[in-house]
C-alpha positions in Angstrom: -31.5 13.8 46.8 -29.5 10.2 47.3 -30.3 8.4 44.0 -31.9 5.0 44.9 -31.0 1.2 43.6 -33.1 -0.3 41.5 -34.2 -3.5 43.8 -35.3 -6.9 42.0 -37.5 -8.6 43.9 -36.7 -12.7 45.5 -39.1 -15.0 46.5 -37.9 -17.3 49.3 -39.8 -20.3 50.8 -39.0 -21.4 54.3 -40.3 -24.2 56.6 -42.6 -22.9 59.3 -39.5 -24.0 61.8 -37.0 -21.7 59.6 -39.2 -19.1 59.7 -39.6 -19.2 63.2 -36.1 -19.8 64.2 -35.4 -17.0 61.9 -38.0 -14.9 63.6 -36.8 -15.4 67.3 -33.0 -14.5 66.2 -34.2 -11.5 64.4 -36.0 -10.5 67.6 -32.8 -11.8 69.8 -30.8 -9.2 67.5 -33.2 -6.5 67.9 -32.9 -6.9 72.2 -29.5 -6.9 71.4 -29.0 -3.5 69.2 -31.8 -2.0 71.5 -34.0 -1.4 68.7 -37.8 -2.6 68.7 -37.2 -4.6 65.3 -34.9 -6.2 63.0 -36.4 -7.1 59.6 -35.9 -10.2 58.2 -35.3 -9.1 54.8 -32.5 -6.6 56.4 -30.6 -9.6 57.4 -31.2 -11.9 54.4 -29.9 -8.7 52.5 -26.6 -8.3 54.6 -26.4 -12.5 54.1 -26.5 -12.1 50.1 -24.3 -9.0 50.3 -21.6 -11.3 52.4 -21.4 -14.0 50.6 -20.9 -12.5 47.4 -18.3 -10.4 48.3 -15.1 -10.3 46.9 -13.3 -12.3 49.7 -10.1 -10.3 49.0 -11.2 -7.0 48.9 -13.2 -6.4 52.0 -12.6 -6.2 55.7 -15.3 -9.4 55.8 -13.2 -10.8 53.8 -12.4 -14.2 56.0 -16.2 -14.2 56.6 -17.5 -14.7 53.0 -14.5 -16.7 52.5 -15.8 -19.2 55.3 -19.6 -18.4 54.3 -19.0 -19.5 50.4 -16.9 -22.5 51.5 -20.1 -23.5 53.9 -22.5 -23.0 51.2 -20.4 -24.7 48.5 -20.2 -28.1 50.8 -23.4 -27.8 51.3 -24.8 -28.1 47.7 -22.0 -30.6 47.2 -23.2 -32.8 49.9 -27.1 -32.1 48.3 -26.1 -33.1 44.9 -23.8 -36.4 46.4 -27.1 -37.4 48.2 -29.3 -36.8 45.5 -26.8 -38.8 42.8 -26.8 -41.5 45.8 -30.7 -41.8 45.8 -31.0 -42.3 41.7 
């Protein structure tokens, strides 16, 4: 019997327009593998799992590269707007 990972559990608030835009690709992705569903939690998980990879050591490795240098100017950008609002 596969031994199973312990999971920790996240709590994640979106905007009702995240949620649906998240929704209607999730159901997009689902047309497009020719399944009936795609969960959201399957694709947040393959997000986290990308973006904390090892950018030299996978065959994604350009990917979480270019996801980690998106998410980096993004929380620069947040904390620039919120030093320019104090």
């Amino acid at each position: 019997m596969p031994q199973q990972q312990e999971m920790s559990r996240l709590t994640l608030d979106l905007s009702r327009q995240q949620h649906r835009k998240l929704k209607a690709w999730t159901q997009q992705a689902a047309e497009s593998v020719g399944v009936v569903d795609v969960p959201m939690a399957v694709v947040l998980r393959w997000l986290v799992a990308t973006l904390t990879l090892d950018p030299r050591d996978d065959d994604y490795g350009l990917l979480a590269r270019e996801l980690q240098r998106a998410v980096l100017e993004h929380l620069r950008a947040e904390q620039s707007h919120a030093q320019d609002g104090s």
